[in-house]
KESE-543028 format. One record per residue (C-alpha): residue number from 0; x, y, z. Coordinates in pm, 1 decimal, decimal comma. Layout:
residues N
+-----+----------+----------+----------+
! pos !        X !        Y !        Z !
+-----+----------+----------+----------+
! NUM !        X !        Y !        Z !
...
+-----+----------+----------+----------+
//
This chain:
residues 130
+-----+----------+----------+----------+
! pos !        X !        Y !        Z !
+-----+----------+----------+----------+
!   0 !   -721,5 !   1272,1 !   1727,3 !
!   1 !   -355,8 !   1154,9 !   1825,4 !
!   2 !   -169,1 !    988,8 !   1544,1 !
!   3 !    112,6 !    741,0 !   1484,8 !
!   4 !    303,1 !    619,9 !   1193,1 !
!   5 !    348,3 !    279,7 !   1070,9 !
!   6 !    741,0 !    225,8 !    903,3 !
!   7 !    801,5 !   -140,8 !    783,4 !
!   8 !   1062,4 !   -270,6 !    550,2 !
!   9 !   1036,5 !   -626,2 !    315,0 !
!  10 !   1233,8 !   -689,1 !     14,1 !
!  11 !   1079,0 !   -902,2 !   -252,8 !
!  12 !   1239,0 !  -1142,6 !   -534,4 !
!  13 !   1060,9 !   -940,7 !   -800,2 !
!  14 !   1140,0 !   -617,2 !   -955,6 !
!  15 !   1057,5 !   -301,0 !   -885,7 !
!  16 !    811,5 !   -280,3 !  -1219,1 !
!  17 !    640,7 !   -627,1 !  -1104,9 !
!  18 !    575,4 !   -468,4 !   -753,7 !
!  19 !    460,7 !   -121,4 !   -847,8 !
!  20 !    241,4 !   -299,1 !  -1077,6 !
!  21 !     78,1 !   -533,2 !   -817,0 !
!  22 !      3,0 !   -213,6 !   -552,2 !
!  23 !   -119,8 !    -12,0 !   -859,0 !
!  24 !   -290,3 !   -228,1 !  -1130,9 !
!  25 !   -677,5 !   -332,1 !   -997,8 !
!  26 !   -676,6 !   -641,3 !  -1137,1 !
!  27 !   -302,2 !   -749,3 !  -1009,9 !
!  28 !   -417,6 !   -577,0 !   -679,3 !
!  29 !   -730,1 !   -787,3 !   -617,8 !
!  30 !   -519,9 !  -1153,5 !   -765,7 !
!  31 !   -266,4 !  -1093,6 !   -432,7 !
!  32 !   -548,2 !   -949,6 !   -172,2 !
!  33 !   -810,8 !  -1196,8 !   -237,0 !
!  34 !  -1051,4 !   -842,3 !   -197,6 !
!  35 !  -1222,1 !   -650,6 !   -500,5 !
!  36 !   -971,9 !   -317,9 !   -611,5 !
!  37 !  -1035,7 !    -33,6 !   -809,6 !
!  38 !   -726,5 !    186,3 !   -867,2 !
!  39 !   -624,6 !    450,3 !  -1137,5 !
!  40 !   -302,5 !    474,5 !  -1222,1 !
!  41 !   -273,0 !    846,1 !  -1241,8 !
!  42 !   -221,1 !   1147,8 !  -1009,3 !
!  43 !   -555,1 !   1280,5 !   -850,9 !
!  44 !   -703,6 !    991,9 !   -959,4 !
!  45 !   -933,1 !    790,8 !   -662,1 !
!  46 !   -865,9 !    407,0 !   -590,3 !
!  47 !  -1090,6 !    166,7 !   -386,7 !
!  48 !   -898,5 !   -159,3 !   -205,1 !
!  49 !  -1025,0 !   -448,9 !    -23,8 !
!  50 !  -1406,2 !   -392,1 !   -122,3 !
!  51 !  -1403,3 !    -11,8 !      5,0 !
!  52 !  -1246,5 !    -84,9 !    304,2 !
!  53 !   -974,4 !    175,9 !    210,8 !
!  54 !  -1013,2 !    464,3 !    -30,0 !
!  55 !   -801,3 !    773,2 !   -102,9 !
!  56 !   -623,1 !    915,3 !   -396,6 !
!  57 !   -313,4 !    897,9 !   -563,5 !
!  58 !   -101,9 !   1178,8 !   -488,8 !
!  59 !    227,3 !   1085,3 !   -615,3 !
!  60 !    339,5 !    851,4 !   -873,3 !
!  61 !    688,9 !    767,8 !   -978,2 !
!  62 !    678,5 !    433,7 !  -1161,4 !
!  63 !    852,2 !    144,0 !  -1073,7 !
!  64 !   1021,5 !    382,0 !   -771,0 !
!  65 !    730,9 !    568,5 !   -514,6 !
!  66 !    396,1 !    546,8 !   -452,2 !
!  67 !    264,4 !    842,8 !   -245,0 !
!  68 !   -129,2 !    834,0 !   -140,3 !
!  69 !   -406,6 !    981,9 !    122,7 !
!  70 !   -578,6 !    689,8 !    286,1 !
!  71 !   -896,7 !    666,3 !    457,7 !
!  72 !  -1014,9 !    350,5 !    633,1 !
!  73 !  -1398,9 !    328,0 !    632,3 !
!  74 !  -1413,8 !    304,6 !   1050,9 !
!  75 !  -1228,0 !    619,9 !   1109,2 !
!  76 !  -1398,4 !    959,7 !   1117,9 !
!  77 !  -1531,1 !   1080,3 !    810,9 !
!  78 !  -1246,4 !   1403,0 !    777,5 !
!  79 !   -931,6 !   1205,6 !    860,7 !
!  80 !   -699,6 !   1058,7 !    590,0 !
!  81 !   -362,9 !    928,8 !    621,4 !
!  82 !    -36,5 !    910,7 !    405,9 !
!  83 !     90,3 !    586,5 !    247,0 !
!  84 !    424,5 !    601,1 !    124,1 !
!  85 !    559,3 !    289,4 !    -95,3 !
!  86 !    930,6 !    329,0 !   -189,3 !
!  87 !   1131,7 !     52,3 !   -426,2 !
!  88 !   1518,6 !     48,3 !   -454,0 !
!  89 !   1718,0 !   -238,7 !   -574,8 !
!  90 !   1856,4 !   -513,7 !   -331,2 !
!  91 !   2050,3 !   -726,0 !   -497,0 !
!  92 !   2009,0 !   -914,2 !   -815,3 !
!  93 !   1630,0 !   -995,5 !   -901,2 !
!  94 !   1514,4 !   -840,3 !   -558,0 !
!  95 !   1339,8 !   -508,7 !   -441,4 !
!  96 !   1350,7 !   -353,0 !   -117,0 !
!  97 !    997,8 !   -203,2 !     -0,7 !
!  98 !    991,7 !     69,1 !    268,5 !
!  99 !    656,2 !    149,4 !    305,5 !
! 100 !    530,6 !    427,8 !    526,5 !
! 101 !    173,9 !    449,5 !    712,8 !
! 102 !    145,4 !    826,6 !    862,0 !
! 103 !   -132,6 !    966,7 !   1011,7 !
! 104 !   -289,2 !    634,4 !   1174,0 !
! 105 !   -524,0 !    643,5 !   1486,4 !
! 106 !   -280,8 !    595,5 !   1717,4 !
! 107 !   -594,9 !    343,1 !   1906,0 !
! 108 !   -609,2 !    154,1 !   1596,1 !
! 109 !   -220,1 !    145,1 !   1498,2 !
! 110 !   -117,7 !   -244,2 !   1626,3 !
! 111 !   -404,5 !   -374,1 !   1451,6 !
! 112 !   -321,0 !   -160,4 !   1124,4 !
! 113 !      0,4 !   -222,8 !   1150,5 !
! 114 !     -7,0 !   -618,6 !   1155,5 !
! 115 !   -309,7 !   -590,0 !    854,8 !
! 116 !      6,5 !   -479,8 !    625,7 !
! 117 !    164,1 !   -757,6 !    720,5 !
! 118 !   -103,5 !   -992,7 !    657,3 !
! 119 !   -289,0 !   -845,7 !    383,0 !
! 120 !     30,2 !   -691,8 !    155,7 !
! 121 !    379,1 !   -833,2 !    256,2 !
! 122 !    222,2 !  -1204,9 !    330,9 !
! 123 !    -10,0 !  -1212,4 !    -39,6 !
! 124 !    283,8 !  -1067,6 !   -234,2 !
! 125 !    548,4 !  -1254,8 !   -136,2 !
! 126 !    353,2 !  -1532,5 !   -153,1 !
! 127 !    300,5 !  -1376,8 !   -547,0 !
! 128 !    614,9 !  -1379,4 !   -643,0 !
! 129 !    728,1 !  -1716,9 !   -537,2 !
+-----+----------+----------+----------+
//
């Protein structure tokens, strides 16, 4: 299956801790998507967002500065899973730059991926920390 990856940028008025916290904490996760999460916050451990839409596990965690995890969207073939990587660095005072990394995407499937981010993450969470 060809592949493509996703890059997008967004910095946030909220801290680093405040946004790892929102991608990582099932409760925090599910307040900003509007969609039921289930998400451990350790590494090997198996998450569930937007009502088992997407599933995968944690395969890096560096809190407060990189989230690294497989993804697997429930209408792609059973064997594939993706990377997500979400990295934080300051910008500025009170602000967090995101660079966020989708690798591995059906490349048949990557402009509608690519603009659910948008709308489902960056949209909700900025919207958060308003």
């Amino acid at each position: 299956m060809a592949t493509k990856t996703i890059k997008q940028t967004r910095t946030f008025t909220a801290s680093a801790k405040d946004l790892y916290e929102a991608i990582m904490d099932s409760r925090k996760h599910s307040r900003f998507t509007g969609a039921p999460a289930k998400i451990s916050a350790k590494v090997g451990g198996a998450f569930s967002v937007h009502g088992g839409y997407a599933t995968g596990r944690n395969l890096e965690l560096k809190p407060n500065k990189e989230i690294i995890q497989s993804w697997h969207a429930s209408d792609w073939p059973a064997d594939h899973y993706s990377m997500v990587t979400f990295a934080f660095s300051p910008a500025g005072k009170g602000k967090t730059k995101l660079t966020f990394t989708h690798a591995g995407v059906p490349e048949d499937q990557i402009a509608d991926i690519k603009q659910g981010w948008i709308d489902y993450y960056w949209t909700p969470l900025k919207k958060m920390f308003e």
